[in-house]
C-alpha positions as CSV (number, residue, x, y, z in Angstrom):
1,X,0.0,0.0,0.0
2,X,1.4,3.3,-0.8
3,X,1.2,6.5,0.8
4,X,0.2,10.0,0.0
5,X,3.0,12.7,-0.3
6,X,2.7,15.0,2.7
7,X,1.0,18.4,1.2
8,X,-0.3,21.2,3.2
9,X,-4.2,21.4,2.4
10,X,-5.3,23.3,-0.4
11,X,-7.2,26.2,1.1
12,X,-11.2,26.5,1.0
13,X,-12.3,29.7,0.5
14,X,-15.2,29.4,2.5
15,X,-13.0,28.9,6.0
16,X,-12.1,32.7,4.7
17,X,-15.3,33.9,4.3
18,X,-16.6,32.1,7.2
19,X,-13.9,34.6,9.2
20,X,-14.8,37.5,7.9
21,X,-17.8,39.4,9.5
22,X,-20.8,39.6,7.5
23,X,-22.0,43.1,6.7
24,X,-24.8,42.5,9.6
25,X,-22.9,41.7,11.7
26,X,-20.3,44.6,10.7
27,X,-23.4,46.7,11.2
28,X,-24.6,45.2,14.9
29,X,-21.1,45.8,15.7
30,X,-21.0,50.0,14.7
31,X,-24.3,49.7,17.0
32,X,-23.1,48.4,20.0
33,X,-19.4,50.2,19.8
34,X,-21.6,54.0,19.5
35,X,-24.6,53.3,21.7
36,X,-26.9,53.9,19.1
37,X,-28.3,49.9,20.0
38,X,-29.3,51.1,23.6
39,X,-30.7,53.8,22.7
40,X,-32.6,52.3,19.6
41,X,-34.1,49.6,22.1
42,X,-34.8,52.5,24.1
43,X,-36.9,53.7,21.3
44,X,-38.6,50.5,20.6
45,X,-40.2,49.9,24.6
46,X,-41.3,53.6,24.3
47,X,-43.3,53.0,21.2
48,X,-44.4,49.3,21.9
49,X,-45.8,50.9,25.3
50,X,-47.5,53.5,23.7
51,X,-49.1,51.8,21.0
52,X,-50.5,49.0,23.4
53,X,-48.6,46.3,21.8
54,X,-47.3,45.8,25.3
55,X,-51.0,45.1,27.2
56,X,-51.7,43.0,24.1
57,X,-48.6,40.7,24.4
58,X,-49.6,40.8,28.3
59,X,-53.1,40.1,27.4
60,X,-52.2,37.1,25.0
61,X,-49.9,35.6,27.8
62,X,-52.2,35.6,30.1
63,X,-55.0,33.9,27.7
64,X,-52.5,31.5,27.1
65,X,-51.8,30.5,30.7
66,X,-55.6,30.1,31.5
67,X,-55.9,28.1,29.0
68,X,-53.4,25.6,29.6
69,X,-52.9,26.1,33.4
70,X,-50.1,28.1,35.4
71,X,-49.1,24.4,36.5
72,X,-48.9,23.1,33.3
73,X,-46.8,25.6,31.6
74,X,-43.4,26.5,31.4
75,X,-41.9,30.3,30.6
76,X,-40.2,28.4,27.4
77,X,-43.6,27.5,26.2
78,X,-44.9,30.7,26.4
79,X,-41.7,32.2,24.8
80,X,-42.1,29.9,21.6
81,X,-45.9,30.2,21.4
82,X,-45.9,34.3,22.0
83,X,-43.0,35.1,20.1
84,X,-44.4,34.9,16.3
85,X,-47.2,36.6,17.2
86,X,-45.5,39.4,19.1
87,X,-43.2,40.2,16.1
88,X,-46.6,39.8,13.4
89,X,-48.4,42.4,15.6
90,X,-45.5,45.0,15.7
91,X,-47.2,48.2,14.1
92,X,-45.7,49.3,10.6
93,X,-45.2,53.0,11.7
94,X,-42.6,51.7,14.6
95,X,-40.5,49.3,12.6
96,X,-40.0,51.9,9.7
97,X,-39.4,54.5,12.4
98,X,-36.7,52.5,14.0
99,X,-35.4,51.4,10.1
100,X,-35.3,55.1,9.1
101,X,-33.4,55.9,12.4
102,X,-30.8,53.0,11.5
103,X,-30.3,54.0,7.8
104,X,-30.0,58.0,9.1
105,X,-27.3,56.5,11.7
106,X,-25.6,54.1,8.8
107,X,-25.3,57.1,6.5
108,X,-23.6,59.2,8.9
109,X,-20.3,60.4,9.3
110,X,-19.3,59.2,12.0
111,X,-19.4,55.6,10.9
């Protein structure tokens, strides 16, 4: 039986693109590094509270337990069964307010 000369492996391209940041991730990054994340979360539980989403969510929650029993429920349960409705019911007018506010902060110079 014969051997294989001993090579160095030919290099994969994708172990260097699987280094490099994506350009979401470049962006989450900016975010965190200025502040602008905090304050854009900030934002978001303002809005959420003033449009009612909030009280809905707690409204839905609460359904939820009563339905199934406060004994036979766990907070992962609720998570995974509120969740996709929680992000569905998220009023238009806040999610392009908060998009607008991250394009104005991607666009400006101090990126």
């Amino acid at each position: 039986m014969r051997h294989s000369v001993n090579r160095p492996p030919t290099p994969d391209t994708r172990d260097e693109q699987e280094n490099e940041p994506t350009l979401k991730e470049i962006i989450n990054i900016k975010l965190i590094e200025s502040g602008e994340k905090e304050r854009l979360m900030e934002l978001l539980r303002e809005r959420l509270v003033e449009s009612g989403w909030k009280d809905e969510m707690k409204a839905l929650c609460r359904e939820y337990i009563k339905k199934k029993g406060r004994n036979n429920i766990t907070i992962d349960d609720l998570v995974h069964v509120i969740t996709p409705k929680g992000r569905a019911s998220i009023p238009d007018p806040i999610k392009a307010e908060l998009l607008q506010r991250i394009r104005t902060f991607l666009v400006s110079p101090t990126l």
